[in-house]
C-alpha positions in Angstrom: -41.1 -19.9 39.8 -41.3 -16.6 38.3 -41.1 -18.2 35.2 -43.8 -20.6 35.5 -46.2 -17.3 36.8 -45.6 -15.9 33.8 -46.7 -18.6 31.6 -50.3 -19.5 31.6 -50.4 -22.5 28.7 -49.6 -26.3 29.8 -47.9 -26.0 26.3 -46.0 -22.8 26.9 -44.5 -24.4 30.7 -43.5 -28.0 28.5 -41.4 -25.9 26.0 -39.4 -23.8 29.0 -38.7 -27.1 30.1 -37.4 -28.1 27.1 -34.9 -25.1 27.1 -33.8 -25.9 30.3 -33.4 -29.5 29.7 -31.1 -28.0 26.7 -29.0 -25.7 28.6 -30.8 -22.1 28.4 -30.7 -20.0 31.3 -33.8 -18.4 32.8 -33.1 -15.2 31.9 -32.5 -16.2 28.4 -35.4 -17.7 28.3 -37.2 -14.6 30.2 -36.4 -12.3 27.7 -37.3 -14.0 24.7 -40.9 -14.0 26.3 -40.4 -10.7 26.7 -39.4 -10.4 22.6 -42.5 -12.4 22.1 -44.2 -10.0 23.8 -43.0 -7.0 21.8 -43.6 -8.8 18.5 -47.2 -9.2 19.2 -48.1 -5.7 20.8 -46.9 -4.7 17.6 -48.7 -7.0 15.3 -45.7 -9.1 13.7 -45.1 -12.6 13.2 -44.2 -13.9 16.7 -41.5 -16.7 16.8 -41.4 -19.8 18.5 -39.1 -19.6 22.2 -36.8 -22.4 20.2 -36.4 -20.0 17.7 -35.8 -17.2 19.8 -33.1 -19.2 21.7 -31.4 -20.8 18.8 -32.5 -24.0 19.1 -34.1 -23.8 15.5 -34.2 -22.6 12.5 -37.3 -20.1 11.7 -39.1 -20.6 8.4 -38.9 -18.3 5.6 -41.9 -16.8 4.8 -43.2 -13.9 2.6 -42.1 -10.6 4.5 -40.3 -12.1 7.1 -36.6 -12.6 7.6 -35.9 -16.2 8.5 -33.7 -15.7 11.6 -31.9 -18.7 13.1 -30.6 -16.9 16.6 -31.9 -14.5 18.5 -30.2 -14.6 21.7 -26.8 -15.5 22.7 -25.7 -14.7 19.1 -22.3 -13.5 18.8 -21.9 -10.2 16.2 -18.8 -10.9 13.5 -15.8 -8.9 14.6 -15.7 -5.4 13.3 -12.8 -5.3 10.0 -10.1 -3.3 10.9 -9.1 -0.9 7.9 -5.8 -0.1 9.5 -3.7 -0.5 11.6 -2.6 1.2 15.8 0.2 2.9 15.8 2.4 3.6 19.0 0.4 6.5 19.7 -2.7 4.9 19.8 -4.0 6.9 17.2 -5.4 5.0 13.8 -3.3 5.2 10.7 -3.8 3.5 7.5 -1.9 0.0 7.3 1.2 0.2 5.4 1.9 3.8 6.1 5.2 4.9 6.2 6.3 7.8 8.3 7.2 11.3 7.1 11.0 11.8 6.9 11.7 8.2 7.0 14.5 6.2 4.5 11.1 4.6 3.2 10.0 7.6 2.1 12.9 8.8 0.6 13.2 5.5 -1.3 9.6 5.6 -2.9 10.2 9.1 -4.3 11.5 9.3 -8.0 11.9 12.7 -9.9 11.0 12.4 -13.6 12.7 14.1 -16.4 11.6 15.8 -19.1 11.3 13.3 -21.9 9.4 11.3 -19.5 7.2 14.0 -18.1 6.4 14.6 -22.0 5.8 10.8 -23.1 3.4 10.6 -20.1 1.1 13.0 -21.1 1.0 11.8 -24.5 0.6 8.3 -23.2 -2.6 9.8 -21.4 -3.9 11.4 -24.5 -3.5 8.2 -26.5 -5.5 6.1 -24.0 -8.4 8.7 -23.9 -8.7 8.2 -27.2 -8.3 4.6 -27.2 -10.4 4.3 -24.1 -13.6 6.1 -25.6 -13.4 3.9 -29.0 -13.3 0.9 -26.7 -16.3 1.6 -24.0 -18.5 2.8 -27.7 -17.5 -0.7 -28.9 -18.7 -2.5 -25.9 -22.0 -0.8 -25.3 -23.2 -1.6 -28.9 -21.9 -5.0 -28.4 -19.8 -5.2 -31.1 -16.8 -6.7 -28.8 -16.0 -8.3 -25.5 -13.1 -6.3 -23.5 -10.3 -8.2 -22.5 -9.0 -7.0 -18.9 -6.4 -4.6 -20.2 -8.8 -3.2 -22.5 -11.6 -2.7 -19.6 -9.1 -1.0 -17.8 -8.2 1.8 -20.8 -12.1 2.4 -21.6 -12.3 2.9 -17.8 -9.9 6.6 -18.8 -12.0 9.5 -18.5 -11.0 13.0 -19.0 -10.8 13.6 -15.7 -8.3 10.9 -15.4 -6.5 12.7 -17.8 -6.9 16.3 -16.1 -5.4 14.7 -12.4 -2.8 13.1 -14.8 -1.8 16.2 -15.9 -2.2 18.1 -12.2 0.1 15.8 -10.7 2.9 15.7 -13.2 2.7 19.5 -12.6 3.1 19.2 -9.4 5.6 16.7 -9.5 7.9 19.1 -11.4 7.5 22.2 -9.6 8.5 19.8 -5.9 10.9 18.0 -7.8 9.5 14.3 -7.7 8.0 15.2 -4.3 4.4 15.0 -5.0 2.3 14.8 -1.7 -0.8 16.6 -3.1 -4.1 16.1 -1.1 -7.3 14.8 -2.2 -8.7 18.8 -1.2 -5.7 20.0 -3.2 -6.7 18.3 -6.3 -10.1 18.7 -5.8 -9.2 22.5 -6.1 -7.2 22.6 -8.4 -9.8 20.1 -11.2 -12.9 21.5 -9.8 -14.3 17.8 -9.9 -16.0 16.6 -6.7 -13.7 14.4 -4.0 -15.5 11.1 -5.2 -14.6 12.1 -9.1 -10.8 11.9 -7.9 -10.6 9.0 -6.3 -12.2 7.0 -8.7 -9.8 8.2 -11.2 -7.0 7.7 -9.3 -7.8 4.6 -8.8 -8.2 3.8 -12.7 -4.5 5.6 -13.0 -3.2 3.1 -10.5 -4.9 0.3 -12.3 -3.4 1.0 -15.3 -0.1 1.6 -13.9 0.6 5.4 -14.6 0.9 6.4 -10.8 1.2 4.6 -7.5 1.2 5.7 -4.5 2.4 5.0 -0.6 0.3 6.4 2.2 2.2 8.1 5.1 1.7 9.8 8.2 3.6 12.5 10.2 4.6 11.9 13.9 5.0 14.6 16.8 4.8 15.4 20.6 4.7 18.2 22.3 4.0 18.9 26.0 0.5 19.4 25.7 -0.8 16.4 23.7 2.3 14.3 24.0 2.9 11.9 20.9 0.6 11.2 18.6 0.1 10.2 15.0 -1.6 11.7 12.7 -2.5 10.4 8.8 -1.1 13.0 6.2 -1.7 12.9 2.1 -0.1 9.9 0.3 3.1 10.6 -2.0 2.8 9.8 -5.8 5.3 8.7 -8.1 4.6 8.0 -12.1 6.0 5.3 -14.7 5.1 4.0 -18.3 4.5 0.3 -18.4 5.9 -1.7 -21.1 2.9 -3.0 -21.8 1.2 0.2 -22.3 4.0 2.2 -23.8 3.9 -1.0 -26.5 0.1 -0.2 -27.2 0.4 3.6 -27.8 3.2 3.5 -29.9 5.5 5.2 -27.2 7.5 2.2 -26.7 11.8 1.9 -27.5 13.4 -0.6 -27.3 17.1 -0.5 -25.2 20.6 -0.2 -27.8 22.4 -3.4 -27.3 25.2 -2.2 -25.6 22.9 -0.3 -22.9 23.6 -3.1 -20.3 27.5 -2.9 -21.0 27.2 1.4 -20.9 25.6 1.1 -17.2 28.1 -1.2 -16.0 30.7 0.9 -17.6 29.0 3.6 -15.6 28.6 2.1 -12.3 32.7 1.1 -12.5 33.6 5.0 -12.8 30.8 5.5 -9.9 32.9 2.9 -7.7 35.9 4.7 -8.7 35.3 8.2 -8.1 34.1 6.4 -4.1 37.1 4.2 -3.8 39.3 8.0 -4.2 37.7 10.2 -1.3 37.6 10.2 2.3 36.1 7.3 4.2 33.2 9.9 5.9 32.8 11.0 2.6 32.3 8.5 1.1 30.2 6.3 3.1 27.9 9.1 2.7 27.3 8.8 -1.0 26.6 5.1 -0.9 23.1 3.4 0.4 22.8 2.1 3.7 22.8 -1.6 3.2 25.5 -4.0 3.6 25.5 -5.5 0.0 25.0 -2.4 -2.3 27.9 -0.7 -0.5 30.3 -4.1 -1.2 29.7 -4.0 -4.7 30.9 -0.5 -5.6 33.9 -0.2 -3.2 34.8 -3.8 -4.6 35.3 -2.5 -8.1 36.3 0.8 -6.6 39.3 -0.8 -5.4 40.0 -2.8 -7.8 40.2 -0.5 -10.2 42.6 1.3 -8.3 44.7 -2.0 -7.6 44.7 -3.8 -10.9 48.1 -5.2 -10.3 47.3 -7.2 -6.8 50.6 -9.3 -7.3 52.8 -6.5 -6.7 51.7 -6.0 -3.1 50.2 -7.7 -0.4 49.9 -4.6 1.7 47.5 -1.6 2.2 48.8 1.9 3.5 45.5 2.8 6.0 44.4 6.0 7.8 44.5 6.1 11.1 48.0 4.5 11.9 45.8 1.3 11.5 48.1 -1.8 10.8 48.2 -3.1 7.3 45.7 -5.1 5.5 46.0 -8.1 3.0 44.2 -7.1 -0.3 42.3 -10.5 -0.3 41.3 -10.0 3.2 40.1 -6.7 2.3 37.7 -7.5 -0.3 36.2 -10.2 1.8 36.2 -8.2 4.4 33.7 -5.4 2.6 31.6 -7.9 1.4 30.7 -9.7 4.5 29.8 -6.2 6.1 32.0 -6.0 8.6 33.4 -2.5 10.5 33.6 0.7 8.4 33.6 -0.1 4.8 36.9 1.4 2.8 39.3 2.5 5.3 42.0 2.0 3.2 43.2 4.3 0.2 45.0 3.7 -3.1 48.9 2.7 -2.9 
């Protein structure tokens, strides 16, 4: 009824009916009247009730968006850039926590060589990088995709490259800088650095995990909060190839490491269990391996014996069960010492 008061027009009443007819509530339908009536107190285009409702498509004219619903229309769900943690706080996705074997994992100390053939590497790719981008804006070459990605090295690149190896030697492969620590120690602006860190990480020089640090406290209880991301460096192959930096490993690298990983097990297999378990990684597999050869290497005659002498007043052990005892994971690895 209150409708039907509203609308003067015989034409205006048969197209309510129509919405009804089609499903649209009254008050749907009241306020796209009352949109209507907006649209002509201030002199726009005014669009049909269907329209309006979403019953139609609008038609696309010069200065007016063509709008297909009005009413009833549902927004698109807001992207998340991140993720809740416990705390309820946001933190980036992929964030590990401060202090955690993650963390611990991702940092890797450089030496000095490497340190050195980094910042080389940088200076080469400036140079490269500014032939290249001259190249391409007189059009005398296409870039491939490795190529776009050295003419994207500016010298600030190279500045934060330098900063950060800095930095990584004085906290001893800990670097955690900020984005306001670098920005004070380049002087460029905060938008400067990220763009070239991210042209670092796209050619492969640095990488980078995001963390964030948790703590509670009786006044604020736990909470979350995102810290500055921890950096770590490396020379691809592929670049180290192109600068001239690249060497090739001696044959008999692969035989030297396994040579030294055998006198690593060795030294393990020959102290105490607690110390020992402390000086190996945490998962099941890596710790089989080196007590495995440990052992071995202690026991090279197994046919003598079939008998372990074990701490503890523990009862003895059968070598074979031993070994397949470590590397299925089970109980304290390398109770037993040499006979």
């Amino acid at each position: 009824m209150e409708l039907t008061s509203r609308t003067k027009d015989l034409p205006t009443r048969g197209v309510i009916e129509g919405l009804r007819a089609e499903g649209i509530s009254d008050e749907d339908i009241g306020t796209a009247l009352d949109f209507q009536e907006a649209q002509r107190r201030a002199g726009a285009p005014v669009f049909p009730l269907r329209v309006i409702c979403g019953l139609e498509a609008a038609e696309r004219r010069s200065g007016q968006l063509s709008q297909t619903r009005i009413l009833a229309a549902t927004p698109e769900p807001k992207r998340r850039k991140g993720g809740i943690h416990i705390t309820r706080n946001p933190v980036w996705a992929q964030s590990v926590q401060t202090g955690s074997a993650e963390e611990a994992e991702f940092a890797a100390p450089l030496n000095a060589r490497m340190r050195g053939r980094l910042v080389i590497a940088g200076k080469r790719v400036l140079k490269m990088g500014r032939v290249l981008a001259r190249a391409a804006r007189a059009g005398e070459r296409t870039l491939t995709h490795d190529e776009e990605k050295l003419a994207g090295y500016t010298p600030s690149c190279q500045q934060i490259l330098i900063e950060l190896l800095d930095n990584e030697k004085y906290r001893k492969g800990w670097c955690i800088p900020s984005y306001e620590a670098i920005v004070g120690w380049t002087g460029l602006s905060r938008s400067t650095v990220y763009r070239s860190l991210r042209a670092l990480a796209n050619i492969g020089l640095i990488e980078w995990i995001r963390r964030f640090a948790y703590a509670r406290d009786d006044d604020l209880g736990a909470r979350s909060t995102q810290t500055s991301n921890l950096y770590r460096f490396r020379l691809p192959e592929w670049l180290a190839k192109l600068v001239g930096l690249f060497t090739p490993l001696p044959a008999d690298d692969e035989e030297r490491r396994a040579d030294a990983a055998r006198d690593h097990a060795g030294m393990l297999a020959g102290r105490a269990p607690s110390a020992r378990l402390r000086r190996v990684p945490h998962e099941i597999m890596p710790q089989s391996a080196p007590f495995s050869s440990g052992v071995q290497r202690d026991c090279p005659d197994r046919g003598t014996g079939n008998t372990q002498e074990c701490h503890g007043d523990l009862p003895p052990l059968h070598k074979d069960s031993f070994f397949a005892w470590v590397e299925n994971g089970m109980g304290l690895v390398g109770q037993c010492a040499a006979p």
